[in-house]
C-alpha positions in Angstrom: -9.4 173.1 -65.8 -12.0 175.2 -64.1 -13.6 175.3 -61.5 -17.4 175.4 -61.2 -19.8 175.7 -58.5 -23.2 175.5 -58.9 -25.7 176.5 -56.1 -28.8 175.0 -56.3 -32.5 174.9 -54.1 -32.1 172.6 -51.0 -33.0 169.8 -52.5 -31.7 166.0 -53.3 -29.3 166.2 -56.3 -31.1 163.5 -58.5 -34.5 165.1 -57.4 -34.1 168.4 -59.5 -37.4 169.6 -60.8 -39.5 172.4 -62.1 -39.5 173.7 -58.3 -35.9 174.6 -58.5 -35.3 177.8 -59.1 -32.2 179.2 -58.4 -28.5 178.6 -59.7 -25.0 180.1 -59.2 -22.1 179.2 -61.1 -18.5 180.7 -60.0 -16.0 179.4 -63.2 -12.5 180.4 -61.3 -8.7 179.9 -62.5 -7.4 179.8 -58.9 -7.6 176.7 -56.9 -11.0 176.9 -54.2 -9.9 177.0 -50.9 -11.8 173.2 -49.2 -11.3 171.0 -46.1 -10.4 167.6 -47.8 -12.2 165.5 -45.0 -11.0 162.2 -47.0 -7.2 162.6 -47.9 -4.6 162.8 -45.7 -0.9 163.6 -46.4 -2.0 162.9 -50.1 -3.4 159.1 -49.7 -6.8 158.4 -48.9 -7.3 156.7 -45.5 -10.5 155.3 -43.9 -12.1 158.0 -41.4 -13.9 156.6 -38.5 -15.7 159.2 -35.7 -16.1 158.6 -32.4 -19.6 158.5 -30.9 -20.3 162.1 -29.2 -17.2 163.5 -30.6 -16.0 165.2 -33.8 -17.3 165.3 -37.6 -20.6 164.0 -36.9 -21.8 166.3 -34.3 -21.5 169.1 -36.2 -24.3 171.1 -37.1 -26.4 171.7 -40.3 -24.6 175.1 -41.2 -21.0 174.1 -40.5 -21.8 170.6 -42.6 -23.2 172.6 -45.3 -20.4 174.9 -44.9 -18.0 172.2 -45.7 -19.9 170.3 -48.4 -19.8 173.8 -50.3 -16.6 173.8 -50.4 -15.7 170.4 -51.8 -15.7 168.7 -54.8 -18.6 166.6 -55.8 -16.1 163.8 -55.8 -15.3 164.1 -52.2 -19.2 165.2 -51.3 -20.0 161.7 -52.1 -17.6 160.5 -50.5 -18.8 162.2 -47.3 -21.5 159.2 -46.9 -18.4 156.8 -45.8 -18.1 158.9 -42.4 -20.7 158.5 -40.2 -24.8 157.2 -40.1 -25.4 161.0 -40.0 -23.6 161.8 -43.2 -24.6 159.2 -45.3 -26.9 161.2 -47.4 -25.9 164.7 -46.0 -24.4 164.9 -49.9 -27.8 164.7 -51.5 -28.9 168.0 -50.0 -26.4 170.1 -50.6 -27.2 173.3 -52.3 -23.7 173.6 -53.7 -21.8 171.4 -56.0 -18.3 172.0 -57.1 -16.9 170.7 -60.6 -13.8 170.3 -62.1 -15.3 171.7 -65.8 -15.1 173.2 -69.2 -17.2 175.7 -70.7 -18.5 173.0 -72.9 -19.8 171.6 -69.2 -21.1 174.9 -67.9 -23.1 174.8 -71.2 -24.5 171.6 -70.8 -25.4 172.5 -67.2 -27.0 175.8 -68.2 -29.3 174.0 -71.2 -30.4 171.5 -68.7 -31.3 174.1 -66.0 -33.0 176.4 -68.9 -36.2 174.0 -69.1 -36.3 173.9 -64.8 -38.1 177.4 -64.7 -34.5 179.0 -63.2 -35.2 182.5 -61.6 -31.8 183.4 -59.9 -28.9 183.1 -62.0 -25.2 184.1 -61.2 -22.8 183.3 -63.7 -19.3 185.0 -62.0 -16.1 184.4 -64.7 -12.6 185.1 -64.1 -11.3 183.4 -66.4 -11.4 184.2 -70.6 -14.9 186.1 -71.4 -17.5 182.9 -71.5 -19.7 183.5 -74.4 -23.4 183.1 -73.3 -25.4 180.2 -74.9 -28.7 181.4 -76.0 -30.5 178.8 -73.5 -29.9 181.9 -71.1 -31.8 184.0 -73.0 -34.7 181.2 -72.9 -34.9 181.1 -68.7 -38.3 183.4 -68.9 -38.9 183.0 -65.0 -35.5 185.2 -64.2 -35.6 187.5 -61.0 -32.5 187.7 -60.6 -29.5 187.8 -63.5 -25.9 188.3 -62.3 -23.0 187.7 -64.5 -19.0 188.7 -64.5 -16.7 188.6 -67.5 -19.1 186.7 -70.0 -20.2 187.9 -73.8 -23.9 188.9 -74.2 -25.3 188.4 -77.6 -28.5 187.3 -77.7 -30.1 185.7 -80.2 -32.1 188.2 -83.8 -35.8 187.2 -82.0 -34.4 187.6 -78.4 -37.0 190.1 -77.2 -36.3 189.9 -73.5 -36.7 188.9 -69.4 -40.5 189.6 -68.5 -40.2 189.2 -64.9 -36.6 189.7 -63.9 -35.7 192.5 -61.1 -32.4 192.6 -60.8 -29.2 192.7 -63.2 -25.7 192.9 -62.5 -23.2 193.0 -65.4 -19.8 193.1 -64.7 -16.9 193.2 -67.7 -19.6 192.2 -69.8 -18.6 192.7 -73.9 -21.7 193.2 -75.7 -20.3 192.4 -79.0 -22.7 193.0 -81.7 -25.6 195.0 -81.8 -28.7 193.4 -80.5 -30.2 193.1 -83.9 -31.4 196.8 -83.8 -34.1 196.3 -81.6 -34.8 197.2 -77.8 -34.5 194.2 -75.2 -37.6 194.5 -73.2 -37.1 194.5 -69.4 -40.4 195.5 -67.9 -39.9 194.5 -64.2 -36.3 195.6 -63.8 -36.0 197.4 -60.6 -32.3 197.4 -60.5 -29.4 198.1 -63.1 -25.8 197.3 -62.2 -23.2 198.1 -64.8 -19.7 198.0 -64.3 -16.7 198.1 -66.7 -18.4 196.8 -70.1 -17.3 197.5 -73.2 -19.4 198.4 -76.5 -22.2 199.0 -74.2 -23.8 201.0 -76.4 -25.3 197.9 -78.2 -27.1 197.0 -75.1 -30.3 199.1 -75.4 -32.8 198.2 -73.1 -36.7 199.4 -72.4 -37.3 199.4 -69.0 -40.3 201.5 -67.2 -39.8 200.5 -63.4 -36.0 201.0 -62.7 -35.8 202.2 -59.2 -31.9 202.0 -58.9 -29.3 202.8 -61.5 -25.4 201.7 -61.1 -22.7 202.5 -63.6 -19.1 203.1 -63.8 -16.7 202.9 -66.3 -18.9 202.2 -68.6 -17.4 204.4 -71.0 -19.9 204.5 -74.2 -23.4 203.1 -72.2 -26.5 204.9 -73.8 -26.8 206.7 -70.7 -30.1 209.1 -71.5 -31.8 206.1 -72.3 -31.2 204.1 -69.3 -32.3 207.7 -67.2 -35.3 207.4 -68.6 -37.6 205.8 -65.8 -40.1 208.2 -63.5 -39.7 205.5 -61.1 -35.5 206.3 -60.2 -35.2 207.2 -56.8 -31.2 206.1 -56.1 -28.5 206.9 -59.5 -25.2 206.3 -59.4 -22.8 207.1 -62.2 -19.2 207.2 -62.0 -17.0 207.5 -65.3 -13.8 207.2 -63.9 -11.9 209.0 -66.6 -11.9 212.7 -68.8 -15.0 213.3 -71.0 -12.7 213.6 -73.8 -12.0 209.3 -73.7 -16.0 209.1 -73.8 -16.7 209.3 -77.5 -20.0 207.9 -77.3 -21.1 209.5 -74.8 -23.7 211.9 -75.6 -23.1 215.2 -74.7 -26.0 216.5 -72.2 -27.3 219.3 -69.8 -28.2 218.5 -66.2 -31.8 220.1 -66.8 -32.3 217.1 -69.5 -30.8 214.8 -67.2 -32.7 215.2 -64.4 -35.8 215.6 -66.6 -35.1 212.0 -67.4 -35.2 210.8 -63.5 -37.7 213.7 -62.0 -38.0 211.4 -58.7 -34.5 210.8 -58.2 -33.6 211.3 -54.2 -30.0 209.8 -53.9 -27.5 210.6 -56.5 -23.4 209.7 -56.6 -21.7 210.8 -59.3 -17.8 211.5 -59.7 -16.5 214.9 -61.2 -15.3 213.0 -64.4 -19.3 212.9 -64.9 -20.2 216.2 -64.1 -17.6 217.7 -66.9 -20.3 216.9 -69.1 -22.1 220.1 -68.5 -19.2 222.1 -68.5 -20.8 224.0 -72.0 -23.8 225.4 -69.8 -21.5 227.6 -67.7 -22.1 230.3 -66.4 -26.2 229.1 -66.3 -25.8 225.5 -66.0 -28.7 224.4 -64.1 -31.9 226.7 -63.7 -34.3 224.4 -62.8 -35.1 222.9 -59.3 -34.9 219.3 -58.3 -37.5 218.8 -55.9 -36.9 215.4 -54.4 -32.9 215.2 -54.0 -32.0 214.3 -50.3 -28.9 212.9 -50.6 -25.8 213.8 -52.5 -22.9 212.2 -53.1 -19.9 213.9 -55.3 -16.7 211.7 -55.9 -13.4 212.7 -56.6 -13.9 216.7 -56.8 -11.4 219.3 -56.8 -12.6 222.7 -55.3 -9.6 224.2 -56.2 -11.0 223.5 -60.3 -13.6 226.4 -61.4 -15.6 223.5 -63.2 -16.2 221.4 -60.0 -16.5 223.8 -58.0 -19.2 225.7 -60.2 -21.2 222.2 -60.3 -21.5 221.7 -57.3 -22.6 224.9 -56.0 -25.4 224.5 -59.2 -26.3 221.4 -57.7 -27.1 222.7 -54.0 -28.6 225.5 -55.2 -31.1 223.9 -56.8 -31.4 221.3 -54.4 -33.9 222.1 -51.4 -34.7 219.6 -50.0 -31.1 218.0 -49.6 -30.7 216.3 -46.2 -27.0 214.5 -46.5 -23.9 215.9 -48.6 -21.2 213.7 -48.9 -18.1 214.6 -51.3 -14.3 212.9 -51.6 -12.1 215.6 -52.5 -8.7 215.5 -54.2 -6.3 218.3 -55.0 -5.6 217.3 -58.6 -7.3 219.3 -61.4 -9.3 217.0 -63.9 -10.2 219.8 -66.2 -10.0 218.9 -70.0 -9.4 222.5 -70.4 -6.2 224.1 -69.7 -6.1 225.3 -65.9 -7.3 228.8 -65.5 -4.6 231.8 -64.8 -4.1 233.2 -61.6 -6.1 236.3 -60.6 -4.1 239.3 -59.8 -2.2 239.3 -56.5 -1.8 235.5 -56.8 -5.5 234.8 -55.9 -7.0 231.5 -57.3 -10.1 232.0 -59.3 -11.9 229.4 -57.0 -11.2 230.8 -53.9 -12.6 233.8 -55.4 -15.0 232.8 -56.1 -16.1 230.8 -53.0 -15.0 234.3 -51.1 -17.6 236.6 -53.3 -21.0 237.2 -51.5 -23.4 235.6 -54.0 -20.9 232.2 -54.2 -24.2 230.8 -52.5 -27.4 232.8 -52.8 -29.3 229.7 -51.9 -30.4 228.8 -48.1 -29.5 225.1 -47.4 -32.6 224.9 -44.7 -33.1 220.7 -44.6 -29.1 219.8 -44.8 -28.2 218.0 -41.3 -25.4 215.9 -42.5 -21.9 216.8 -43.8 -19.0 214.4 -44.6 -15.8 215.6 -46.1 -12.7 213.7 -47.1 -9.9 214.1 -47.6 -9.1 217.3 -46.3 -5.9 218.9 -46.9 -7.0 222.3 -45.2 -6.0 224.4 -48.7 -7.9 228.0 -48.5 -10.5 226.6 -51.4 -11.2 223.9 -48.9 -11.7 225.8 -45.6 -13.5 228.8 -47.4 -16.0 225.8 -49.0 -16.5 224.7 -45.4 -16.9 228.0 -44.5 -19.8 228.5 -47.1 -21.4 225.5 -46.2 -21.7 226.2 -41.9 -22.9 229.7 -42.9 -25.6 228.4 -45.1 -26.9 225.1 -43.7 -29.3 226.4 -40.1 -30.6 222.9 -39.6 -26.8 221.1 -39.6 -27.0 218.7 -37.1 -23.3 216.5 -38.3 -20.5 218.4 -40.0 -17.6 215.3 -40.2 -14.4 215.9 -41.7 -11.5 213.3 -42.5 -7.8 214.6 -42.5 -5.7 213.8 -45.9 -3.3 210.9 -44.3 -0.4 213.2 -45.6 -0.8 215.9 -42.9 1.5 215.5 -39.6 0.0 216.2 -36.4 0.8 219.6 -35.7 -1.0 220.7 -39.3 -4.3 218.8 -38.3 -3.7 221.0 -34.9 -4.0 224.3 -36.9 -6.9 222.9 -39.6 -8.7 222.2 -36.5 -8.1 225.5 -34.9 -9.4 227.1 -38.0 -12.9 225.2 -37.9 -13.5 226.2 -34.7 -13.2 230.0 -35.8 -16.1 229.3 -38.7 -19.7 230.9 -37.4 -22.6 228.5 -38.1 -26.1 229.0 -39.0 -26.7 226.2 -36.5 -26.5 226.2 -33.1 -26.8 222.5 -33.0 -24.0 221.7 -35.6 -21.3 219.3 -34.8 -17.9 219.5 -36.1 -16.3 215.7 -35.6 -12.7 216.2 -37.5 -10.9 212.8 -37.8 -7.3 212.0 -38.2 -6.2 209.5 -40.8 -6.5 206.9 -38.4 -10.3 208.1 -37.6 -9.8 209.0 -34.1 -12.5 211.7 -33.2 -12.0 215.5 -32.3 -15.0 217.3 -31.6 -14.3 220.8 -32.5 
């Protein structure tokens, strides 16, 4: 059996109307966590609350608070405890059913005619294939759903008014008829972990904030293309080479796709997309970036290291840099030989005078983690205190691997490194984030 909880507008249960417009449903394998206010020891006993005291004194949001969590069995059985929660059960906004799919459909096509605008539909149990009343709620704002099969129906032509999607292990099965799913008001994209997600080909004109990882064949130059993206985040979570649909791109076309983009995140599994332009990978500006995030980059790799520099030297008016860092090399390529005299080709190249001919002027904010104090990692540091006059926040994280006495000498180190600002501060943090200012 599954469990299924459906939150509805404040409103009496037998009362539903064209006013109500928002439903969640959470279909769950594990039992729900509730406060069983009518069994105890396993037999049902009588409950009777003194005047003043207990259960019936409670106020609306702890009453509310347990009504959601009980089953609509025991909510009616609430009305036995008290004059107060006679019909406390009627207004409940949550309703929890012992249910099938074949229930949650039944639900769904009786909701579909009630002009629905949030839906939330989170699965964790087998993928729920969605009935086509879904694709009939017009009204929709809001659409979040987790672990369910999307296949609309042939004339399915899409959600006129709806804002915000989330799609979480979604399987898009079969392609969409062949035609574009029209999404004119969608404002925010969440994709995470689908599969054939190239059959899910949207038009949208207004996106303003694009989410998606491990989404390992999503149409991504088509969902880039909105002038209205200001916040992209795209994380692949694994080597190009297990991406075969992904198509193969420079960052000059990306960022032609998203010319108003100011906060990107992306992961260096992402950025070995452009490894072909090298050395020339990016020789336009981006003129509205302010805050960077790169995830999972190794300094010590020539590919990562070379897009990243090609990002802030194209990026002028970047105010925040943030990057995780980890020592293991990603490259699809093999690793590139040692320079003569055992010199790494990253260090030097982070050690050459034109690593960075570019003038950070608006970066005040730095965050770096982990850091294992390797030479690529201290001369990047280095680079970046040397370049950046208007630094205001350099923080650094210690890799939880380092004993104290190495985090002693790291620090030391930092505190050597001139800086182009004379009001940049260094905050280095052990493992356990207590703060050195060096």
């Amino acid at each position: 059996m599954l469990w299924l909880i459906i939150e509805l507008n404040r409103r009496m249960l037998t009362h539903i109307d064209t006013q109500c417009t928002t439903i969640r449903f959470f279909i769950k394998t594990q039992f729900l966590f509730f406060l069983n206010v009518i069994t105890v020891n396993n037999k049902l006993s009588q409950v009777t609350i003194a005047e003043g005291n207990g259960i019936g004194n409670l106020s609306e949001h702890l009453s509310d608070s347990v009504l959601e969590r009980l089953p609509i069995r025991d909510i009616v059985r609430t009305s036995i405890l008290s004059k107060e929660w006679r019909y406390k059960w009627t207004t409940t906004r949550a309703l929890v059913l012992m249910s099938s799919f074949q229930i949650i459909d039944q639900w769904l096509l009786f909701l579909s005619t009630k002009g629905l605008e949030d839906l939330t539909l989170a699965n964790s149990s087998q993928p729920y294939q969605l009935p086509f009343c879904v694709f009939s709620c017009f009204q929709l704002r809001k659409l979040e759903l987790t672990r369910c099969i999307f296949k609309p129906p042939l004339k399915f032509e899409g959600f006129l008014f709806l804002e915000s999607l989330v799609l979480i292990n979604i399987d898009f099965r079969t392609q969409v008829g062949g035609t574009e799913i029209n999404l004119p008001q969608l404002k925010k994209l969440t994709m995470r972990s689908c599969i054939n997600a190239f059959n899910f080909q949207i038009k949208v004109t207004q996106l303003q904030s694009l989410v998606i990882k491990n989404c390992h064949d999503v149409m991504l130059l088509e969902l880039l293309h909105s002038q209205s993206l200001a916040s992209v985040c795209i994380i692949l979570g694994k080597p190009i080479k297990d991406y075969v649909r992904l198509k193969r791109m420079n960052l000059a076309l990306m960022f032609s796709h998203m010319p108003n983009v100011q906060c990107l995140s992306i992961d260096a599994h992402f950025l070995k997309v452009f490894i072909t332009e090298k050395p020339e990978w990016f020789p336009h500006v981006v003129n509205n970036l302010k805050r960077l995030r790169l995830i999972d980059f190794s300094l010590g790799d020539l590919d990562d290291l070379h897009g990243v520099l090609c990002l802030l030297r194209n990026s002028p008016k970047l105010v925040e840099l943030r990057m995780t860092h980890t020592e293991t090399v990603k490259s699809v390529f093999p690793p590139m030989p040692m320079q003569p005299g055992g010199v790494e080709p990253a260090s030097d190249h982070l050690e050459s005078p034109d690593c960075l001919d570019q003038t950070l002027n608006r970066l005040r904010t730095i965050d770096l983690s982990p850091f294992q104090g390797s030479k690529t990692q201290l001369l990047y540091v280095k680079m970046l205190l040397a370049h950046s006059p208007s630094l205001e926040k350099f923080t650094i994280q210690a890799d939880g691997s380092l004993n104290s006495d190495k985090r002693f000498d790291i620090a030391k180190d930092l505190m050597r490194f001139p800086r182009a600002s004379t009001k940049a501060e260094m905050i280095y943090l052990d493992p356990k984030t207590t703060c050195k200012n060096v």
